[in-house]
N, C-alpha and C positions, 0 to 999 in steps of 0.2 A: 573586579566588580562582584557585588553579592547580590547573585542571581538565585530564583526563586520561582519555579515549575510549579505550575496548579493543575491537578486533572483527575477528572472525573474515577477514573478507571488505567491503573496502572498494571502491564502486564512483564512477567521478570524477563521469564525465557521467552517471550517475543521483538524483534529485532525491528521495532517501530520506529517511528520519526522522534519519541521524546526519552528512546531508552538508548539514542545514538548521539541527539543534543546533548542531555545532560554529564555523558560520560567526555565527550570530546570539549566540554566548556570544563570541567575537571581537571584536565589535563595541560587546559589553558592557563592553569592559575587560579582560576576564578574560585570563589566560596559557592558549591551548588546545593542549592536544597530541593526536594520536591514534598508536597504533599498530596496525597491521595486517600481513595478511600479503602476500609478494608477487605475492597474485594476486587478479582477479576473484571474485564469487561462482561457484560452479558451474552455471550455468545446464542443463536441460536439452537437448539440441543445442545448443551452445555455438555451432562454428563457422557453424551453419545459422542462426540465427536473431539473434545478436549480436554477433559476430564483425565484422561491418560496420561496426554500428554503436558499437559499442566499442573494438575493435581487439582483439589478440590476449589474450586472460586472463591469460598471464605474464607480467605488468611487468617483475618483477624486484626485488632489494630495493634502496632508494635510499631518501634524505631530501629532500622538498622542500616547497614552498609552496603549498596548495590555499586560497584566496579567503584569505589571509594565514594561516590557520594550518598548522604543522607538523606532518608527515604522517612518519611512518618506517616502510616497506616491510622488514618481515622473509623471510629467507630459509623456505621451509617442509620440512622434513624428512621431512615425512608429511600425506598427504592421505585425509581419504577422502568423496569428492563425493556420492558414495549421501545419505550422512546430515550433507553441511554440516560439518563436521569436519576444521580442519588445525593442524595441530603445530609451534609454532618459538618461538624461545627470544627473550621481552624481561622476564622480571624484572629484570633490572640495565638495561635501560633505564627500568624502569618506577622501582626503587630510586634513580638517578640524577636524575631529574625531580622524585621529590619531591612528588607531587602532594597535593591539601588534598583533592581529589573523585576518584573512580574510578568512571567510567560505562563500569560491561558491557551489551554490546551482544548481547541476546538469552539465555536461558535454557540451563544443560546445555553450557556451550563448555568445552572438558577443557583448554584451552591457558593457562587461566586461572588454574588454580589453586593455582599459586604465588603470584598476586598477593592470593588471598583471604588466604593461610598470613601472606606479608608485611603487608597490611593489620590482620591480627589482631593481631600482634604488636607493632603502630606503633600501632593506634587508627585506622588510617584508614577513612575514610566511602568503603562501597561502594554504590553502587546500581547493578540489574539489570534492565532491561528485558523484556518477553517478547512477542515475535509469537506466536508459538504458541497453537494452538485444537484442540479437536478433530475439525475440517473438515481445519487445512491436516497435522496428526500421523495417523500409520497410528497403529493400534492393536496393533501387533504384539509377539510376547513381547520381541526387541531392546530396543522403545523402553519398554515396559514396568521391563526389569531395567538400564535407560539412567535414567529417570523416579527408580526406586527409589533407587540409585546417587548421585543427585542431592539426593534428602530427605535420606541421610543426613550427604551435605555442606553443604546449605543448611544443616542442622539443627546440623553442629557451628562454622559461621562465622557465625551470628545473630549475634554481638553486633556483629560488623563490618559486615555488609548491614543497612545505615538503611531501605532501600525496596526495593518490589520496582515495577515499572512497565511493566505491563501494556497495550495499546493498546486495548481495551476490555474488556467485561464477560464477553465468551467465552474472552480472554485468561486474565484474573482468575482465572475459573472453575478454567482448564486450571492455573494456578499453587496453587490452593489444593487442589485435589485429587489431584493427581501431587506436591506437593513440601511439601504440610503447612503452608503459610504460613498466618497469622493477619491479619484484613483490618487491623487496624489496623495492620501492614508494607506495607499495597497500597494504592497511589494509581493511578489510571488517570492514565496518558498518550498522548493520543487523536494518530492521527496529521493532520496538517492541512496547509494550502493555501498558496501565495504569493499573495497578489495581485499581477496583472498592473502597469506601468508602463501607462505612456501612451499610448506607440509600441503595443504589443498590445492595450489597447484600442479603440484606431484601428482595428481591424479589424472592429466593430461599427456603425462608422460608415459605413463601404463596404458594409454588410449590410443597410439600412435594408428593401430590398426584401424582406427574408426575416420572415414571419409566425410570432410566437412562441404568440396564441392563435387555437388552431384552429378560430374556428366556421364559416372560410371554406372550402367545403369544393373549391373550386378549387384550394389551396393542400396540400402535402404538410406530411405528418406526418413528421421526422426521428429516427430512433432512433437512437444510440450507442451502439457497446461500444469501447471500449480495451483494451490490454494482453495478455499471454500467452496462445496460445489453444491449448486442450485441452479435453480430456471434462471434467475436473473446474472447467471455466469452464462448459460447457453452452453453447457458442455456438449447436449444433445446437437445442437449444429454444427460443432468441430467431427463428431463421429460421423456425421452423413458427408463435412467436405472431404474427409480422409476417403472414406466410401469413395468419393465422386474421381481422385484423386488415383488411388487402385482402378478403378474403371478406363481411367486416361494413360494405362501401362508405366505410373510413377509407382513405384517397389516403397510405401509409406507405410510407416507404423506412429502410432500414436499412443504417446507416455501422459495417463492423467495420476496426478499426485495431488491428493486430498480426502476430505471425508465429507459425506456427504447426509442429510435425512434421507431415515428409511424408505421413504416416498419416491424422493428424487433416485435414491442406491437402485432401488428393485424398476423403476424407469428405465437409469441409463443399463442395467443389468441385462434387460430384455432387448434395448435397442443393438447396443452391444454383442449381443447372443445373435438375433437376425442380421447382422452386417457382417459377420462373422460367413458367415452362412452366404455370404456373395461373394465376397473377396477371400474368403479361406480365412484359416484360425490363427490365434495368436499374431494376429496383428495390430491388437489393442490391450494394452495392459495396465491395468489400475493398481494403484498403490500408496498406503493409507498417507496422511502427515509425515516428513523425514521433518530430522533435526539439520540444522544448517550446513554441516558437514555432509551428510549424505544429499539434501537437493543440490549442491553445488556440481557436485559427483554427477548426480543423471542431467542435470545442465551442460557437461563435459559432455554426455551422451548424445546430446539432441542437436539438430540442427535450425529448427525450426523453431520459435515460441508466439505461441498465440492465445489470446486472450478474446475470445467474440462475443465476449459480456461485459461484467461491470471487472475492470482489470483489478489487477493484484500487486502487492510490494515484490512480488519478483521481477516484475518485468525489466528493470536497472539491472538487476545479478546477470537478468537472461542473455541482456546484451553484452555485459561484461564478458560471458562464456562464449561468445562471437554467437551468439544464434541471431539468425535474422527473426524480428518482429514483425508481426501481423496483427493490427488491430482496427475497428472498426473507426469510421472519422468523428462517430458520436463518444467516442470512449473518453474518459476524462485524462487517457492519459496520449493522447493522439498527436502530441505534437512532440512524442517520439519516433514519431514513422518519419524514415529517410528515402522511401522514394513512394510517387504514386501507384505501383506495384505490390505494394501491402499494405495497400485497404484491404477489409475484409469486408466484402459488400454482402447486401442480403443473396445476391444472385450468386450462390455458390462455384456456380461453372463456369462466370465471369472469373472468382476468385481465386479458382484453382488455374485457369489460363496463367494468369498474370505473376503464378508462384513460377511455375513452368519455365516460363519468359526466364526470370531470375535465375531458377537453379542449371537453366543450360546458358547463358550468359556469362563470361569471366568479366565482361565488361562490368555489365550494371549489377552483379553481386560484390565485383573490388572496388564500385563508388558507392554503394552500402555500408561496406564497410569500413571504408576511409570516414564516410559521415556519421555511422555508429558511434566509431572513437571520438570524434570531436563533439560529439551529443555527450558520451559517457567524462569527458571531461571536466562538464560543470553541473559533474550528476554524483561524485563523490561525497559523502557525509564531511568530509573535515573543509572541501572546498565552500559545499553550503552553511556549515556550522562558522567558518571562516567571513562567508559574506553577513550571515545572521550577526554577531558580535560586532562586525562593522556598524550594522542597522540599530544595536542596542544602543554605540555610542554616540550617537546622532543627536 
């Protein structure tokens, strides 16, 4: 097949849902192209928090080679970062190519829809993903008469969007209510994990001394967060459950990994400093962005991984390193939790009970983890990429 990726915002070294599709359709044979525009997603503090480790957001437009497939960098004429939103012209690249598949990338991209117009007109099969929840969308009249705006174009290019493809059930939701879809147009496509090579394994091996079940209570308890850190993650509530957690004689340290605004930094700095100050020092340790080799690494470390916000593309990996997950049941990603014992309720001294229950239990931590694996099964990029391909040929 000659398949054909459209998206807003294309990033090299981040290990996202369309930089894992298009290398594993590659690999299938297929002809992949993607187009994008010449820059970075719009991160919030861009130059503060990513900038390092990315390098500048303005690439520039250019044609080149990303793990062999063809990558073409449009010029952008208009931006607008608030709402993810930029403007530049590839219908005659896209007319050129020829494509048999057209995978949009994300819900509501206004830069596209020329190629829905083209599509309609040729017959061709579009499918459209959707991140979007009503966790990570404001509710505001904007996005509202944005949403509206959108039905009544999904509504008149139906016959050419074959699927809509949602990464879970909160996704779904957010698709079938804002834009009128019908489920039988909705497959979920969940987002999923690599498995590690050998070499990264190998760091389990060097780890042997580190204790995954805790009845020893000599031995510390490891919590994990990854990823962007703000209010709308709640990192400040993961430091008051660890708090609450040392109070209940559980020997717990907490591993946050990410960058944060200055706002939010000098926040959890100070919360951080006074919990410090109850439960003794260094038992919270931050640390900036890791490249995929080293989070894997302090994944190997932890035992625990929690998410008491709007969750993160680690949470797959975290399971994969055998750590038990904890996330809230409003989380978009909740229907990874395998037992009713990691919720992560608002009533933190409920939440730390029910950790407790688990980590002295050999029972109900070895049916966690019997269900983990069978969860992480149909969580792998080539299994999902696998079922995706099925759905193109439809």
């Amino acid at each position: 097949m000659k398949i054909l990726h459209l998206i807003n915002y294309f990033n090299d070294n981040l290990d996202y849902q369309e930089n894992r599709l298009i290398n594993l359709q590659k690999i299938n044979g297929h002809k992949v192209n993607l187009i994008t525009s010449d820059r970075f997603f719009p991160f919030k503090d861009y130059d503060l928090l990513y900038k390092k480790t990315l390098g500048s957001r303005i690439v520039g437009s250019k044609e080149y080679l990303y793990k062999d497939v063809s990558i073409k960098r449009k010029k952008v004429f208009f931006e607008n970062k608030k709402h993810a939103q930029c403007f530049f012209f590839n219908i005659l690249d896209v007319i050129k190519l020829n494509p048999d598949i057209i995978h949009i990338h994300n819900c509501g991209t206004y830069t596209f829809i020329s190629t829905l117009i083209y599509s309609f007109f040729l017959k061709k099969k579009v499918f459209v993903d959707c991140h979007q929840d009503k966790n990570n969308t404001k509710n505001s009249f904007l996005n509202k008469v944005h949403n509206y705006i959108w039905k009544i174009i999904y509504g008149i290019f139906s016959s050419t969007i074959f699927c809509f493809l949602p990464i879970n059930q909160d996704s779904k939701k957010f698709i079938k209510d804002n834009f009128n879809i019908r489920d039988e147009n909705i497959t979920i496509l969940p987002l999923g994990f690599e498995k590690c090579n050998k070499h990264e394994t190998s760091y389990k091996k060097k780890l042997q001394f580190f204790t995954f079940f805790k009845n020893n209570r000599e031995k510390d308890l490891v919590i994990i967060n990854s990823g962007k850190q703000d209010y709308s993650k709640k990192i400040h509530r993961l430091i008051e459950f660890v708090e609450i957690l040392n109070k209940k004689k559980i020997n717990c340290k907490l591993l946050l990994i990410g960058n944060s605004s200055q706002e939010y930094k000098n926040f959890l700095k100070n919360k951080i400093a006074k919990t410090h100050r109850v439960i003794g020092q260094n038992k919270i340790l931050q640390l900036p962005f890791q490249d995929k080799k080293s989070l894997r690494y302090f994944l190997t470390l932890s035992d625990v991984a929690i998410w008491p916000g709007i969750p993160s593309i680690t949470i797959q990996e975290s399971l994969f390193f055998n750590n038990i997950l904890m996330l809230p049941m409003d989380s978009a990603s909740s229907n990874l939790l395998t037992s009713k014992f990691l919720i992560f309720h608002n009533d933190l001294n409920k939440t730390a009970n029910n950790l407790i229950k688990v980590i002295k239990s050999k029972k109900i931590l070895e049916s966690i983890r019997i269900k983990n694996k069978y969860v992480l099964k149909k969580l792998t990029w080539k299994k999902i990429n696998y079922d995706l391909e099925k759905i193109y040929e439809k």
